[in-house]
DSSP file (Angstrom, degrees, kcal/mol; ACC not computed):
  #  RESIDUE AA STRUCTURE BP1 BP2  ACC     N-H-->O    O-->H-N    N-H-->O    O-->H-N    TCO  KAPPA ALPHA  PHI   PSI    X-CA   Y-CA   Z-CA
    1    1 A X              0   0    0      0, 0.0     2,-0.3     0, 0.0     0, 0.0   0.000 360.0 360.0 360.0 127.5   10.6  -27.7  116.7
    2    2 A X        -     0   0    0      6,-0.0     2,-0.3     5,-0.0     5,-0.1  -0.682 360.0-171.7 -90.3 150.3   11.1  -30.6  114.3
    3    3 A X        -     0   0    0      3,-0.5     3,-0.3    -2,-0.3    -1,-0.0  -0.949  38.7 -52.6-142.7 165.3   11.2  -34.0  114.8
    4    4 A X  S    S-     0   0    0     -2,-0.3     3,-0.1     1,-0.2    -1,-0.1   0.187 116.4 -13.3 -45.8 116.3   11.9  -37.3  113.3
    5    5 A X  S    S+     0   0    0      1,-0.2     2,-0.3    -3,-0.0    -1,-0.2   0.822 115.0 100.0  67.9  49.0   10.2  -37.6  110.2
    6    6 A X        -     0   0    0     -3,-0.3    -3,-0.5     2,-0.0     2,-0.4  -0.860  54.6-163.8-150.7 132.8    8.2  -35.1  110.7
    7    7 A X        -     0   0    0     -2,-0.3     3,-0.1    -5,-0.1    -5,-0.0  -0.923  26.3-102.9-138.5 124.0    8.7  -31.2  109.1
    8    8 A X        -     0   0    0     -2,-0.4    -6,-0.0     0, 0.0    -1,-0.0   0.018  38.5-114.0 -20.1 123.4    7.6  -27.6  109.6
    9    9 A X        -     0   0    0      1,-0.1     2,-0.2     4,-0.1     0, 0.0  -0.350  26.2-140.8 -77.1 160.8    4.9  -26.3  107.1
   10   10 A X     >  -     0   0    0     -3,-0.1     4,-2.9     0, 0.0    -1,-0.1  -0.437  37.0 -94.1-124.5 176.2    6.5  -23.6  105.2
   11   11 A X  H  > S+     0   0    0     -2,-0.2     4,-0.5     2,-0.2    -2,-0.0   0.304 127.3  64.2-109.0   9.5    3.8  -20.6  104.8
   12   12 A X  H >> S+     0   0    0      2,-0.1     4,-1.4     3,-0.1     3,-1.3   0.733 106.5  45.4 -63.8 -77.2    2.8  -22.0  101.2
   13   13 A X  H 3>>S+     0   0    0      1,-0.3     4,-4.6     2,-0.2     5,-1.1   0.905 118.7  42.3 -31.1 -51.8    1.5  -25.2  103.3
   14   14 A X  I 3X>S+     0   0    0     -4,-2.9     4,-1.9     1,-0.2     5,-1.4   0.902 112.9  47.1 -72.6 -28.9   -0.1  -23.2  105.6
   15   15 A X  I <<5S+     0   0    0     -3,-1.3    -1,-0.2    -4,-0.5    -2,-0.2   0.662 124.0  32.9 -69.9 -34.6   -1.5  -20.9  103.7
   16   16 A X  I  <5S+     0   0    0     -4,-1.4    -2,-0.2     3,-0.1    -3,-0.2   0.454 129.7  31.0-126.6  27.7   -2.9  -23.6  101.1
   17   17 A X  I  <5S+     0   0    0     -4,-4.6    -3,-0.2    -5,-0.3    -2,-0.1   0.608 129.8  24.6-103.1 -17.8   -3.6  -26.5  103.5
   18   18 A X  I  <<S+     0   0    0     -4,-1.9    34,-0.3    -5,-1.1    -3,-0.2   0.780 126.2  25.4-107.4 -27.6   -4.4  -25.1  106.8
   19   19 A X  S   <S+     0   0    0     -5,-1.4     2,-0.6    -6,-0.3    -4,-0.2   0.226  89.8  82.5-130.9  19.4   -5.9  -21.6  106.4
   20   20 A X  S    S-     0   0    0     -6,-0.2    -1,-0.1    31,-0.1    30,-0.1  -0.896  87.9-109.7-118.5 117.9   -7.5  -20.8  103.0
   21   21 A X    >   -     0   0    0     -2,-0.6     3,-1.0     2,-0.1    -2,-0.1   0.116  12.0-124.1 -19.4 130.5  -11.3  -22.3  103.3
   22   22 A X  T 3  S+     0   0    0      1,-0.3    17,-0.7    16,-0.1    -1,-0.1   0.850 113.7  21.0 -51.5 -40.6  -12.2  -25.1  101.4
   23   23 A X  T 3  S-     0   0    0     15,-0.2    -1,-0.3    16,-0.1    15,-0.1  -0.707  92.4-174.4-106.7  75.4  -15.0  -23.0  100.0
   24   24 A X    <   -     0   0    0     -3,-1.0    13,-1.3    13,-0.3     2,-0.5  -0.103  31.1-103.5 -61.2-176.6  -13.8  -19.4  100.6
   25   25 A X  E     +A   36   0A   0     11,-0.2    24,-2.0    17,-0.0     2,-0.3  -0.983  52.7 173.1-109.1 118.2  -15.8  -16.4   99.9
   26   26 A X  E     +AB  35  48A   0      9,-0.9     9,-1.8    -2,-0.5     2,-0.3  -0.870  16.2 148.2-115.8 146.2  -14.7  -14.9   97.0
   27   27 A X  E     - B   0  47A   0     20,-1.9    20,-3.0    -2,-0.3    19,-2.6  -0.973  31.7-144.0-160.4 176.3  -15.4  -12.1   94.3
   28   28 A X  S    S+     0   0    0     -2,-0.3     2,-0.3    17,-0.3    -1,-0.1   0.612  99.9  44.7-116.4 -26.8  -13.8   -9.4   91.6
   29   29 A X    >   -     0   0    0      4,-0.3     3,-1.9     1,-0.1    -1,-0.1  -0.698  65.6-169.4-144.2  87.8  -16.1   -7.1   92.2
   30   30 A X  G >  S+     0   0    0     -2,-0.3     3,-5.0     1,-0.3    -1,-0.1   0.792  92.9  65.2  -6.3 -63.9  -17.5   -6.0   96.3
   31   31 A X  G 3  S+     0   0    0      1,-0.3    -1,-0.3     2,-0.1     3,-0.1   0.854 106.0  48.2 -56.0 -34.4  -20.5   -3.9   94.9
   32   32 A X  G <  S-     0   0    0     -3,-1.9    -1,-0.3     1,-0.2    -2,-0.2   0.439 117.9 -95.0 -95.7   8.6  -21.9   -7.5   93.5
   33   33 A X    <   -     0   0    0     -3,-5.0     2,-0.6     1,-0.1    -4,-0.3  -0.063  26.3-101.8 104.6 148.8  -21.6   -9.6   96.2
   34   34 A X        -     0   0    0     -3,-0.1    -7,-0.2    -7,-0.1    -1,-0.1  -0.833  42.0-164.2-124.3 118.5  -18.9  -12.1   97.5
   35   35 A X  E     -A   26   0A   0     -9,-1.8    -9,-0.9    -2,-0.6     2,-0.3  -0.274  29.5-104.5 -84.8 174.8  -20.0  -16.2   96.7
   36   36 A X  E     +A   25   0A   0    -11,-0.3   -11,-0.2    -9,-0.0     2,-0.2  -0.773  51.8 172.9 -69.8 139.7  -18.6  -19.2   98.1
   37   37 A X        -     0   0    0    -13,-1.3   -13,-0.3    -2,-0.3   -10,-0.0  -0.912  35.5 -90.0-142.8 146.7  -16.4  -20.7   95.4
   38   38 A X     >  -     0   0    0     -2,-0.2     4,-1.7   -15,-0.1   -15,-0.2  -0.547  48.6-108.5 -66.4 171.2  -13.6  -23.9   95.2
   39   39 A X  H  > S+     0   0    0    -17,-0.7     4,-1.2     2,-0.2    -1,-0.1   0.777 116.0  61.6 -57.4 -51.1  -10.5  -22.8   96.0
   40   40 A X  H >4 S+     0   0    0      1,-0.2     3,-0.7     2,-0.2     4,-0.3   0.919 112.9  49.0 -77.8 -46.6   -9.0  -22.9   92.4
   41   41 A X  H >4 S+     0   0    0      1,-0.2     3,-1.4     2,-0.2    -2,-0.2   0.854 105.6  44.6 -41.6 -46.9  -11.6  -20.5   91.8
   42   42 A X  H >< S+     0   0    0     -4,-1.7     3,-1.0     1,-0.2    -1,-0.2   0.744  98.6  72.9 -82.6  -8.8  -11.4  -18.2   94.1
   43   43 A X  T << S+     0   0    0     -4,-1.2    -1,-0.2    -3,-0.7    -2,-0.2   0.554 102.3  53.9 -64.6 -13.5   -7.3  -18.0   93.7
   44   44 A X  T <  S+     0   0    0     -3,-1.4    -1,-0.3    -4,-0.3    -2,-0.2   0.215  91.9 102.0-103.1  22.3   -8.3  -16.2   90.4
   45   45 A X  S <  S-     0   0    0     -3,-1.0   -17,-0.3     1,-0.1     3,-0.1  -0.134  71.9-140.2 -84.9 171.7  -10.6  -13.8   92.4
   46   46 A X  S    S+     0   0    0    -19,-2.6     2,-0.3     1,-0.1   -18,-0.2   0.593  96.6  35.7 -52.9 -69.0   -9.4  -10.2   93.2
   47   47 A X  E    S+B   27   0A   0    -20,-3.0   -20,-1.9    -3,-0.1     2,-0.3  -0.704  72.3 163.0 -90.2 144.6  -11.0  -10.6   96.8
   48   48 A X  E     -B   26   0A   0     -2,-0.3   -22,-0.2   -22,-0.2   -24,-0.0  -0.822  38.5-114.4-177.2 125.4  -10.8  -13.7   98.5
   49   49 A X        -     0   0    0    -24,-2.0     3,-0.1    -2,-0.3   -28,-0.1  -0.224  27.1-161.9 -66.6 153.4  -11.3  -14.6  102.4
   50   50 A X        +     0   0    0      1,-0.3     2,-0.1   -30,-0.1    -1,-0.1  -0.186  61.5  49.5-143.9  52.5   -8.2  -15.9  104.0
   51   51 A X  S    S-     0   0    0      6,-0.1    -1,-0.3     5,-0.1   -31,-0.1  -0.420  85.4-105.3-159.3 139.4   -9.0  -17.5  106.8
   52   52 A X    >   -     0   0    0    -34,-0.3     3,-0.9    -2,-0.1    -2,-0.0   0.009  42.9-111.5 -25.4 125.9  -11.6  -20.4  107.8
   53   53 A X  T 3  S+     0   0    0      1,-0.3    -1,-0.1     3,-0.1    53,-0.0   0.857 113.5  40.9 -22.5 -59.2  -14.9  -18.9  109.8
   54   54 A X  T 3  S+     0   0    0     51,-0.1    52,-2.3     1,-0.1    53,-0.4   0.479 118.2  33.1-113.2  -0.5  -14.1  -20.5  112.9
   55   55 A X  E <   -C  105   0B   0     -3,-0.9     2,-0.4    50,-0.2    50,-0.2  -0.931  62.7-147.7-131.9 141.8  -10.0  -20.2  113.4
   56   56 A X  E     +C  104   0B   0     48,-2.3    48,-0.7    -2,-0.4    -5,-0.1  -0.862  21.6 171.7-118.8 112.7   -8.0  -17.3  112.3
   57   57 A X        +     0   0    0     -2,-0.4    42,-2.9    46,-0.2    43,-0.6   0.271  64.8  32.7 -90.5  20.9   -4.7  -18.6  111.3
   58   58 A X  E     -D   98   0C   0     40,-0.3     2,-0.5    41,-0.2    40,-0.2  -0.987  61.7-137.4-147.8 152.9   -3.4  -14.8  109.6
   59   59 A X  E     -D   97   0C   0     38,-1.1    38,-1.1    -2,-0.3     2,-0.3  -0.939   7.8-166.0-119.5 111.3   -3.8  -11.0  110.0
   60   60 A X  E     -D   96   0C   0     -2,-0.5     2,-0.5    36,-0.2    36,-0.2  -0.835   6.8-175.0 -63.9 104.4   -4.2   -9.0  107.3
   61   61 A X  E     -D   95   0C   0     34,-1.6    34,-2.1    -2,-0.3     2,-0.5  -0.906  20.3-139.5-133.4 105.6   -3.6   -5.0  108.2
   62   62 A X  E     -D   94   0C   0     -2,-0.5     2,-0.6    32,-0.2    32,-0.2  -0.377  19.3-170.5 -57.6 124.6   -4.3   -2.5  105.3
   63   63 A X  E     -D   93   0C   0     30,-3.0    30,-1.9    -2,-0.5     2,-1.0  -0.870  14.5-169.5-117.9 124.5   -1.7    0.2  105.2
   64   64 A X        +     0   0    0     -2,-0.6     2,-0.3    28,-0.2    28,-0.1  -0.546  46.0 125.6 -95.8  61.5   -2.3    3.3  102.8
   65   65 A X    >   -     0   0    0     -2,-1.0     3,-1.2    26,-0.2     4,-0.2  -0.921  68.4-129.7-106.5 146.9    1.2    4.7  103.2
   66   66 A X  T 3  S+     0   0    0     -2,-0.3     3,-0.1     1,-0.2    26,-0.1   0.543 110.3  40.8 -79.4  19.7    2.7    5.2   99.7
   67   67 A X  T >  S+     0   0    0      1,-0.1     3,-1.3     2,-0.1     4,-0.4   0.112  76.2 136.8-140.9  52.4    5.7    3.3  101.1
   68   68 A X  T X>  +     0   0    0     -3,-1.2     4,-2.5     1,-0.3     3,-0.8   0.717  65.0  58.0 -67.3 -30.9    4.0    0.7  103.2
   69   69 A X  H 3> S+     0   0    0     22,-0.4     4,-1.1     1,-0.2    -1,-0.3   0.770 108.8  43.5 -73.9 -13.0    6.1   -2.1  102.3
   70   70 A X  H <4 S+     0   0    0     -3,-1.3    -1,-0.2     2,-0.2    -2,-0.2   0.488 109.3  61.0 -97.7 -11.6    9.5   -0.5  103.5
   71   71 A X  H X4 S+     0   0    0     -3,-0.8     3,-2.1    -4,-0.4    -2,-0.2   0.803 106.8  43.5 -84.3 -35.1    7.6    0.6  106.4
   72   72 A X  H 3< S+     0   0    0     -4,-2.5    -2,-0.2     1,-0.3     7,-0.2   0.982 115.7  50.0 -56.9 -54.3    6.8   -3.2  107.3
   73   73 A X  T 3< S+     0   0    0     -4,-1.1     2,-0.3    -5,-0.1    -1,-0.3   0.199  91.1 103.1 -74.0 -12.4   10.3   -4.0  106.6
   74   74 A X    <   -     0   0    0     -3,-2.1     2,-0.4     2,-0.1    -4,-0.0  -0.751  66.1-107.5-115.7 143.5   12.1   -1.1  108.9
   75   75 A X  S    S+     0   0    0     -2,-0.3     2,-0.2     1,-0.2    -2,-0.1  -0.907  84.7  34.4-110.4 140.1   13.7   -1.7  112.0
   76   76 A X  S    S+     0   0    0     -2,-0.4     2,-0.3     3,-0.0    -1,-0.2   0.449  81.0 153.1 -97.2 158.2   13.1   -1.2  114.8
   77   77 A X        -     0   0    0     -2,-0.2    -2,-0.1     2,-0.1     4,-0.1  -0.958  50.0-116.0-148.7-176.0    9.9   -1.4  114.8
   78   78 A X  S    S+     0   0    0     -2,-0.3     2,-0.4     2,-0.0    -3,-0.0   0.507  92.5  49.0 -78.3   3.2    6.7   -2.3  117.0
   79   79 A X  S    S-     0   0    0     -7,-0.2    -2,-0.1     3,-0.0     3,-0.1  -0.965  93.8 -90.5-145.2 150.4    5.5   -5.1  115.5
   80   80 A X        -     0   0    0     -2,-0.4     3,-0.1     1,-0.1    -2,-0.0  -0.260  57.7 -85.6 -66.9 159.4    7.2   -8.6  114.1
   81   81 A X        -     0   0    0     -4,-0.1    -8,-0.1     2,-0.1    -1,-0.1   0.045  55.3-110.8 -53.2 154.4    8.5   -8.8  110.7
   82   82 A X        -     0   0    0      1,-0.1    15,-0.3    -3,-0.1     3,-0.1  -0.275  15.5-131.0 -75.9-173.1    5.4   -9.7  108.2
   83   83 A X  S    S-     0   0    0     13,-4.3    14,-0.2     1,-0.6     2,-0.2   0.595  81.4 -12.5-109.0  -3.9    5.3  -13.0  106.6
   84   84 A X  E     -E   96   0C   0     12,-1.0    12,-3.0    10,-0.1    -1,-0.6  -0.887  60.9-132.9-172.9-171.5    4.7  -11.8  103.7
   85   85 A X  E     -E   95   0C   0     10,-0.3     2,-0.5    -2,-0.2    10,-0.2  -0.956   5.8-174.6-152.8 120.8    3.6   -8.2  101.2
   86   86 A X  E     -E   94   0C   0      8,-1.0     8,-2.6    -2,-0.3     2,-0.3  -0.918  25.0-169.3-146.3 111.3    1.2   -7.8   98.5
   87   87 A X  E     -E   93   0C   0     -2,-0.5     6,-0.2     6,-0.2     5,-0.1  -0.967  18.2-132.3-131.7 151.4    1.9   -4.5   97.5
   88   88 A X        -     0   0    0      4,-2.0    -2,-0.0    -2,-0.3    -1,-0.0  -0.099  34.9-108.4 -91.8 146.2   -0.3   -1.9   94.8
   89   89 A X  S    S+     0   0    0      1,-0.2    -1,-0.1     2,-0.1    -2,-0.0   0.973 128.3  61.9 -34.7 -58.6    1.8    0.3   91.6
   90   90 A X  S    S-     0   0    0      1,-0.2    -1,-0.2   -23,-0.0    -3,-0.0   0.918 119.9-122.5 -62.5 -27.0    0.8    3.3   94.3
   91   91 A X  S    S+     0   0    0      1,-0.4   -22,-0.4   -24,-0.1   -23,-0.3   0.052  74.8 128.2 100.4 -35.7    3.2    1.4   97.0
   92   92 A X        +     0   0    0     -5,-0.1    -4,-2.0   -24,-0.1    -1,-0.4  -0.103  40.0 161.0 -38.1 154.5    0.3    1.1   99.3
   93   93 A X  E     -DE  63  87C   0    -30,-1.9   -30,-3.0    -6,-0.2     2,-0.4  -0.918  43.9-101.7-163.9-171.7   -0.5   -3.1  100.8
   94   94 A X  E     -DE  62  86C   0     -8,-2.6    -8,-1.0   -32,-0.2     2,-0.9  -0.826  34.3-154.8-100.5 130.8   -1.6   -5.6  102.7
   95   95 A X  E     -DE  61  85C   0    -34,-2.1   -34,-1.6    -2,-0.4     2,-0.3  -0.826  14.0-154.7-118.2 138.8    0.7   -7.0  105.1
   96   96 A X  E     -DE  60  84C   0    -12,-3.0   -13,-4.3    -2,-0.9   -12,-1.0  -0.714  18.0-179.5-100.1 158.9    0.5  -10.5  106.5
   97   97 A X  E     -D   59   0C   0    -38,-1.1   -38,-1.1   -15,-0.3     2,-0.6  -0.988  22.4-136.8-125.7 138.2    1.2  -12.7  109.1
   98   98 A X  E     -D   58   0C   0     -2,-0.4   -40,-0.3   -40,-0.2   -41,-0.1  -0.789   8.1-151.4 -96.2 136.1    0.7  -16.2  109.8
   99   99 A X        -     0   0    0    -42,-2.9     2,-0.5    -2,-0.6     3,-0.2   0.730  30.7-177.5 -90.1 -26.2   -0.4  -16.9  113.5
  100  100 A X        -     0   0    0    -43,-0.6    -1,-0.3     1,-0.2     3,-0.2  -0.655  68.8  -3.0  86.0-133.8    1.4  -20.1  112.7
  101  101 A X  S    S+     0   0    0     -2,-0.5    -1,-0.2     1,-0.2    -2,-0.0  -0.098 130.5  73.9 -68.7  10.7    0.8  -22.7  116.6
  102  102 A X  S    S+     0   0    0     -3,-0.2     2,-0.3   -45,-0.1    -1,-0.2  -0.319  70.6 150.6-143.9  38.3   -1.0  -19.4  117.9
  103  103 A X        -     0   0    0     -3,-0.2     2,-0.4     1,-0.1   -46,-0.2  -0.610  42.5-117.0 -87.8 151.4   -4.1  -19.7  115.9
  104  104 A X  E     -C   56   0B   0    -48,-0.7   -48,-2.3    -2,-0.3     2,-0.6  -0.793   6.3-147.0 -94.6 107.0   -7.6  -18.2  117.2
  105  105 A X  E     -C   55   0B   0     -2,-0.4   -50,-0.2   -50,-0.2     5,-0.2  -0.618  18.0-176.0 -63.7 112.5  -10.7  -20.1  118.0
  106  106 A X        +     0   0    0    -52,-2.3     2,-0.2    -2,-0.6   -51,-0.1   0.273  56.5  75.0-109.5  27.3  -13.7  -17.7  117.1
  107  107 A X  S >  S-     0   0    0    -53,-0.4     3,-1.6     1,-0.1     4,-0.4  -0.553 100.8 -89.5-130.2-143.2  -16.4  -19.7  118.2
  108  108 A X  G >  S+     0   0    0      1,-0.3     3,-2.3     2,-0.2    -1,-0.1   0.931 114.2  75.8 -73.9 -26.8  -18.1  -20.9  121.7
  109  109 A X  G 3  S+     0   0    0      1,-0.4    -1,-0.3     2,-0.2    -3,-0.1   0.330  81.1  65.1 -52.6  -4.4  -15.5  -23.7  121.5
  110  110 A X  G <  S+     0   0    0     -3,-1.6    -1,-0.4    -5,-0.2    -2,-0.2   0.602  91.0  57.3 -86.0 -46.0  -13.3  -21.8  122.4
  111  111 A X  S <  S+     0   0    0     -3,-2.3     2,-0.8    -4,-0.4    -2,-0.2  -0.029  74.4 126.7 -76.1   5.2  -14.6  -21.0  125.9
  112  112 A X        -     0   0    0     -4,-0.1     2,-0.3     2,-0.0    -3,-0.0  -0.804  48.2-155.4 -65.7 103.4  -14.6  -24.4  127.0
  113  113 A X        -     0   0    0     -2,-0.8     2,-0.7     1,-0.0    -2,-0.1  -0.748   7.7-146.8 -86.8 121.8  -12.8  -25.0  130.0
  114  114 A X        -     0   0    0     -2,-0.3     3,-0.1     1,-0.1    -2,-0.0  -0.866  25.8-131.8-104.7 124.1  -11.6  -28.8  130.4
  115  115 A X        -     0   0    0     -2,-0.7     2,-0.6     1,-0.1    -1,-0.1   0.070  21.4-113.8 -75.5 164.7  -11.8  -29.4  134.0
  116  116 A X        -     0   0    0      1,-0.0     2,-0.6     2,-0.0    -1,-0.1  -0.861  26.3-128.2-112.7 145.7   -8.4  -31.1  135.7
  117  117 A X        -     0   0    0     -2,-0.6     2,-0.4    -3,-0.1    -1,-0.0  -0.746  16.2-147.1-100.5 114.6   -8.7  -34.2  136.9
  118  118 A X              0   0    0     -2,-0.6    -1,-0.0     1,-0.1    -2,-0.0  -0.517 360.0 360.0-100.4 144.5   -7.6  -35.1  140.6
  119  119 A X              0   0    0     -2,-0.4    -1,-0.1     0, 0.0    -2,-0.0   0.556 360.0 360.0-119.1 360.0   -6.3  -38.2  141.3
């Protein structure tokens, strides 16, 4: 919900302030290893991690149908629209979503219970 003076990240923003690593791990080629890299490096990468170690603000779900992107796309279906499609000459992709206010803590911090305070 927006409020005064203040506006929704659009899924550029989120994608290149909140949830691509400041150093991701990036490569062109698996079989050689994947480095930490800056960011304007690793945006020229082939492979390139997309979300920070310790939140994951996306899901990425390979599909190897050759007509994966129309499969994302067809209603009804079991799962919410993607947020977005990066799909291969063969029609096989990736599809994403951005988790958006529903991002995942993946570390112990996460399992911290902040006790309620009676008064």
């Amino acid at each position: 919900m927006e409020t005064a003076g203040e506006s929704l990240l659009t899924d550029e923003q989120w994608g290149n302030e909140v949830l691509l690593p400041h150093r991701p791990f990036a490569t062109n080629q698996l079989e050689h290893g994947q480095y930490r890299m800056s960011r304007d490096q690793a945006l020229m990468m082939r492979y390139i991690q997309h979300s920070p170690h310790a939140l994951l603000g996306s899901i990425v779900i390979d599909c190897d149908h050759p007509d994966a992107a129309m499969r994302a796309f067809e209603k009804p279906s079991d799962h919410p629209t993607p947020s977005w499609v990066a799909q291969s000459p063969s029609g096989r992709a990736h599809l994403g979503w951005w988790l958006g206010d529903h991002r995942v803590c993946r570390t112990d911090s996460a399992r911290l219970v902040v006790p309620h305070r009676v008064v």
